[in-house]
N, C-alpha and C positions, 0 to 999 in steps of 0.2 A: 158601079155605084160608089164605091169609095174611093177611087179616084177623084170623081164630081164632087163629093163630099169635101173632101181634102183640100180641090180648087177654091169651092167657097171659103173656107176657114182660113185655106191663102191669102184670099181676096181681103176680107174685113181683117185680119191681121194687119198686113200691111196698110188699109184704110188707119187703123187705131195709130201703126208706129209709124208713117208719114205725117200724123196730126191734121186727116183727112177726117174730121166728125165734129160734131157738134155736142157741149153738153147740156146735155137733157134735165138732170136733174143733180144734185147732189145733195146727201143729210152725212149726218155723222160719221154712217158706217158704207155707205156705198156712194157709188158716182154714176150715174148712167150716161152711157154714148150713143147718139143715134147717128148712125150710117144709111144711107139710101133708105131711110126710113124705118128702121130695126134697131131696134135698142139690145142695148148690152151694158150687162153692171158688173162693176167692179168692185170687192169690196177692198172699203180703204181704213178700215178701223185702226191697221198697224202701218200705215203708209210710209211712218213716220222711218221704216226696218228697210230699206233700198234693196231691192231685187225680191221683196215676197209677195211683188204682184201675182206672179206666176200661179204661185198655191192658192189667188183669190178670187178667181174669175168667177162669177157663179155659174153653176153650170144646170140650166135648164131642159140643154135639150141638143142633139147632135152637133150644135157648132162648139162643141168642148174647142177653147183658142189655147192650144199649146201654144206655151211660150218660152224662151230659152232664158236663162240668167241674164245675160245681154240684152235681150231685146225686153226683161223684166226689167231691167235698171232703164233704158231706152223710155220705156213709156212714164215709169217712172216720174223720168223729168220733163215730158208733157205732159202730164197730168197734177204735177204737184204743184204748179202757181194757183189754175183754177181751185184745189182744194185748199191751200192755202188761204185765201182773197176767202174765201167763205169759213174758213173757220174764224179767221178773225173778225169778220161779217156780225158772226155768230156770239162769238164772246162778245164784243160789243152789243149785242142787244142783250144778252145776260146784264150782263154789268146795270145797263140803263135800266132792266127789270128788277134788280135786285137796288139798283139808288130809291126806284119808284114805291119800294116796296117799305123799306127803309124810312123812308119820310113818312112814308103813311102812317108809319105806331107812331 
């Protein structure tokens, strides 16, 4: 069984660090990636620290995705344009909330 185990978590690893997945969601503190239809989150509160993906996988349930230093800085930089493009997404619609708000007194 932990062999099989092992294969799959092979599997969606490599799915995540070839930039074989799609993203699902992303907020502040987490990113989700859907694979063959199975999501997986990341969290990315400290994205900003290269290589502490590793320590942030959530981990719900036997596909704990060990990941090596290298292959933490690896995803790293696929995943950090998409997070990027949405935080500044994101302060931009602050900013326009807080002009809007601003005018209004």
């Amino acid at each position: 069984m932990k062999k099989q185990i092992k294969k799959v978590q092979d599997y969606f690893k490599n799915k995540m660090l070839s930039n074989d997945f799609e993203v699902e969601n992303i907020d502040e503190y987490v990113i989700s990636l859907k694979i063959d239809g199975y999501l997986f989150s990341i969290w990315i509160g400290n994205l900003n620290i290269e290589g502490s993906i590793n320590q942030h996988f959530m981990r719900y349930n036997f596909l704990d995705l060990k990941i090596t230093i290298e292959e933490s800085i690896l995803l790293h930089k696929i995943i950090f344009p998409a997070v990027k493009i949405f935080r500044k997404d994101n302060l931009q619609k602050k900013i326009s909330e807080f002009e809007k708000m601003k005018n209004a007194l």
